[in-house]
C-alpha positions in Angstrom: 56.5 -16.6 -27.0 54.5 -14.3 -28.9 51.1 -16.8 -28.0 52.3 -16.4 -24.1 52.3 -12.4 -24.3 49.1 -12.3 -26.4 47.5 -14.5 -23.4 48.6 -12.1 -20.7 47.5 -9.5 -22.1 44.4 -10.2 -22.6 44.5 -11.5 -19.1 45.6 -8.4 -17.7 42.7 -6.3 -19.6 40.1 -8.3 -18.8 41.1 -7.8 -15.3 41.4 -3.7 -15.9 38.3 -3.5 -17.8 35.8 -3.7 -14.9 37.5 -0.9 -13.2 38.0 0.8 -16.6 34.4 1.0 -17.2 33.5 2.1 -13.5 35.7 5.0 -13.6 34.2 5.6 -17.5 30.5 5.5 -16.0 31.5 7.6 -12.6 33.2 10.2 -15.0 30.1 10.7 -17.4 27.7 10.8 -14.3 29.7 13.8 -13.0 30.2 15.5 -16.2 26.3 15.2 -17.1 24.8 15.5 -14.4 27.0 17.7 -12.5 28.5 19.6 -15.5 25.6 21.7 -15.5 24.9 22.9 -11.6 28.8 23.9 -11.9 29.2 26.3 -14.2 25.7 27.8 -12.9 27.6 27.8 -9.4 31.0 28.9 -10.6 29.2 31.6 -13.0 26.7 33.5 -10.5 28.2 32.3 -6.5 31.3 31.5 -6.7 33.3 34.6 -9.2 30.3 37.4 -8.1 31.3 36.9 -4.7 34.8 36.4 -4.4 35.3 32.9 -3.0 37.6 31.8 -5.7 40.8 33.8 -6.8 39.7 33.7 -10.5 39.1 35.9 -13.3 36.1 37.4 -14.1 33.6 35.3 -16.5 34.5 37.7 -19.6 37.8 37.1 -19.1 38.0 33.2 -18.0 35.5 30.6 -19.2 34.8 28.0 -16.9 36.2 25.2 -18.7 39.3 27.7 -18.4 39.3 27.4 -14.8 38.5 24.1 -14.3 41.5 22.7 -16.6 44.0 24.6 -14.0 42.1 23.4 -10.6 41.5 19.5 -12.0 41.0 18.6 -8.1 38.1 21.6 -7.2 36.9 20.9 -10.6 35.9 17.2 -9.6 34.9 18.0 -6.1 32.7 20.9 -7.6 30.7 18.2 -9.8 30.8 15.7 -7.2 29.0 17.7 -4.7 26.7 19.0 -8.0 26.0 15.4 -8.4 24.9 14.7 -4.8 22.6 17.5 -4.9 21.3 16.5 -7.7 20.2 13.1 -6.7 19.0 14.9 -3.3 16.9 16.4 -5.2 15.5 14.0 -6.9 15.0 11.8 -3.6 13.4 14.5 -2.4 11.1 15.1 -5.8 10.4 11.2 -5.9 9.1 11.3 -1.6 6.7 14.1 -2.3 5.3 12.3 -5.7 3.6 9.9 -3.5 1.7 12.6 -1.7 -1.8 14.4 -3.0 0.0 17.5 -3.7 3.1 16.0 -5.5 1.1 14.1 -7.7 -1.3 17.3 -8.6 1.8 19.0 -9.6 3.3 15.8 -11.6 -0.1 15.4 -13.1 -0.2 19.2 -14.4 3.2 18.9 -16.0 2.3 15.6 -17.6 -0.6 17.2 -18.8 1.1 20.3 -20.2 4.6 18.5 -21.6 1.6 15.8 -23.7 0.2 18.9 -25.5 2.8 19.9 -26.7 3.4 19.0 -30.4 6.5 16.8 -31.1 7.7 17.9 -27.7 4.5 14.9 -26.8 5.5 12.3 -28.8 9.1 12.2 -27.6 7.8 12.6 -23.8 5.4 9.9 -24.4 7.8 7.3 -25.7 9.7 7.8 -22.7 7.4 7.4 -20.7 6.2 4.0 -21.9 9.5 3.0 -21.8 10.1 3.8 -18.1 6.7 3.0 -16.8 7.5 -0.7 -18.9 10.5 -1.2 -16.2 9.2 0.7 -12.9 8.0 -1.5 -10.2 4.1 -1.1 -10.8 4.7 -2.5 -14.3 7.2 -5.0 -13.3 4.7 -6.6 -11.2 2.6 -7.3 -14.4 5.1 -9.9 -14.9 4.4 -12.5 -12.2 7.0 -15.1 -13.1 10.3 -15.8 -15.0 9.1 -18.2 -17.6 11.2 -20.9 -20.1 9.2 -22.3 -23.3 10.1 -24.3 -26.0 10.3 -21.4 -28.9 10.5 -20.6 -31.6 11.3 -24.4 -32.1 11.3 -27.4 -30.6 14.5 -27.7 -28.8 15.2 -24.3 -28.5 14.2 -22.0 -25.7 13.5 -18.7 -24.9 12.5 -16.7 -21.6 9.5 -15.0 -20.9 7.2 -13.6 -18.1 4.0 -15.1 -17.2 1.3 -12.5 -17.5 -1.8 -14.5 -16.4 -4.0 -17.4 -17.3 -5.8 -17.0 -20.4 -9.5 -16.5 -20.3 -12.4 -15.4 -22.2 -13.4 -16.9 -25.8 -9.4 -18.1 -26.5 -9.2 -20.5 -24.4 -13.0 -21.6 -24.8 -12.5 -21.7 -28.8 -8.8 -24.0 -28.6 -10.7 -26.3 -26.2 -6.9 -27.0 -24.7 -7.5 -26.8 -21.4 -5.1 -24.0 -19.2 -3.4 -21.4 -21.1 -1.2 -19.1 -19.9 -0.3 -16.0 -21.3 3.2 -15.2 -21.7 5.1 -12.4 -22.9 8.3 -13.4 -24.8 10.6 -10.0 -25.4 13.2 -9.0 -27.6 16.9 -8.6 -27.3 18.7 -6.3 -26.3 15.0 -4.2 -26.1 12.8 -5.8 -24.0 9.7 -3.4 -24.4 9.3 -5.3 -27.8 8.2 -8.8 -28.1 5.6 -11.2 -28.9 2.6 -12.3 -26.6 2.3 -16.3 -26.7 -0.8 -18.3 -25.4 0.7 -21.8 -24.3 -0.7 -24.5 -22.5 0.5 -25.0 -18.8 2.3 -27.9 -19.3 4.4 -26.5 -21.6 5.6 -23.7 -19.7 8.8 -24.7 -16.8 8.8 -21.4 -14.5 12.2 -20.6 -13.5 13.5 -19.2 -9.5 15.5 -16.2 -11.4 13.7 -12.9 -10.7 12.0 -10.4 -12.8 15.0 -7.5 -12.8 17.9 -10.9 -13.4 16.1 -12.1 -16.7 15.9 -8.5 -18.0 19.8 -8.0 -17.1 19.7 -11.5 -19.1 18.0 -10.1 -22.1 19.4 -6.7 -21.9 22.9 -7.9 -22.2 22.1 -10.8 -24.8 23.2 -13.6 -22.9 26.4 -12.1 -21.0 25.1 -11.3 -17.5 24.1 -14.6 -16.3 22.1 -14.2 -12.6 22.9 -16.8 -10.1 21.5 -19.9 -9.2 21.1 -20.3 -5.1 18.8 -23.3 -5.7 21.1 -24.7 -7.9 22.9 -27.6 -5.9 19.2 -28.5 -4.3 18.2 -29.1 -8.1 20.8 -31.4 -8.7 20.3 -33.1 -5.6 16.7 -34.0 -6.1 17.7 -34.7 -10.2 20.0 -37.5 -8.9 17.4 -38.8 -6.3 14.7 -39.2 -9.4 17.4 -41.2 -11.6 18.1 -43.6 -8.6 14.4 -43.8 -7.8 13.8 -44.5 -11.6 16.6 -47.7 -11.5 15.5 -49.3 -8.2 11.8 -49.5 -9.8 13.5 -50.9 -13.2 
């Protein structure tokens, strides 16, 4: 009896704890993001002017208001929120242009001169530009090896083919260069010089295989080619006993 319960509940979290953690992650994005904006409107448009029936600001803090009008208060962030990200689409369109990028090359250049201010701007930055799309291209193929033992595997993104006095020196033939990262930080890892043959390239895509490594395992991509695979992996084995 007590074995049946346990079971269904369990069952009957797992199935709330999707939506559990949606609302939890739309709930923090208003709050962060749109926190701010609405106490800046409720503080200097809203009270000054009269639109709301509410106390003055020395009289009734915001989060005093907003834990009597629950309803405006989420409506409030929500359209904070949207203007937010407005504004950012907006910032992000005119970055591509000469006079967006003077102005985001004069604020990089001011923030990095800053002392300690720098060193946390820079950090961020590597981190970002390691998973933006120019970077991403770096990695030209989902990769699975043989490390860091035989019989056990690991992904990795194919960088290139190795050149220059490496290759010429090992006297192996192609080498390829691939980057094996970390888990769960990916902007970590270890750069491995293997020869072709010993490299399988996978169909998964760059952004699947670091929602792979990210989440360790749990958040496994799909397969479209999968049934194709298996098809052409029986047609080899009966190939293989006619010839026998």
């Amino acid at each position: 009896m007590l074995h049946s319960l346990r079971n269904s509940f369990l069952a009957g979290f797992l199935v709330l704890l999707p939506f559990a953690v949606t609302i939890a992650v739309v709930q923090l994005v208003l709050e962060k993001i749109g926190g701010g904006p609405s106490v800046l409107v409720h503080e200097y448009v809203l009270v000054p002017y009269g639109l709301l029936n509410a106390l003055p600001p020395t009289e009734q803090t915001f989060d005093e208001y907003m834990q009597s009008n629950v309803v405006f208060a989420y409506t409030l962030r929500f359209v904070s929120t949207v203007v937010i990200f407005g504004i950012i689409t907006v910032l992000g369109f005119f970055s591509r242009y000469f006079i967006g990028k003077f102005f985001v090359n004069l604020t990089d250049r001011i923030v990095g001169n800053v002392p300690l201010i720098n060193t946390i701007y820079n950090t961020a930055k590597q981190i970002v530009e390691t998973f933006s799309t120019q970077k991403r291209a770096v990695f030209q193929k989902v990769v699975l090896i043989e490390y860091p033992k035989r019989e056990s595997y690991a992904l990795g993104f194919l960088t290139g083919q190795a050149d220059g006095e490496i290759p010429a020196r090992m006297r192996s033939g192609t080498l390829l260069n691939i980057f094996v990262p970390t888990t769960p930080n990916p902007t970590s890892g270890f750069l491995l010089m293997l020869p072709e043959k010993d490299v399988t390239q996978l169909d998964m895509s760059v952004g699947e295989a670091m929602k792979l490594i990210i989440s360790g395992g749990a958040v496994i991509p799909d397969w479209e080619h999968k049934e194709a695979f298996l098809e052409a992996e029986k047609d080899q084995e009966k190939k293989g006993i006619e010839e026998k």
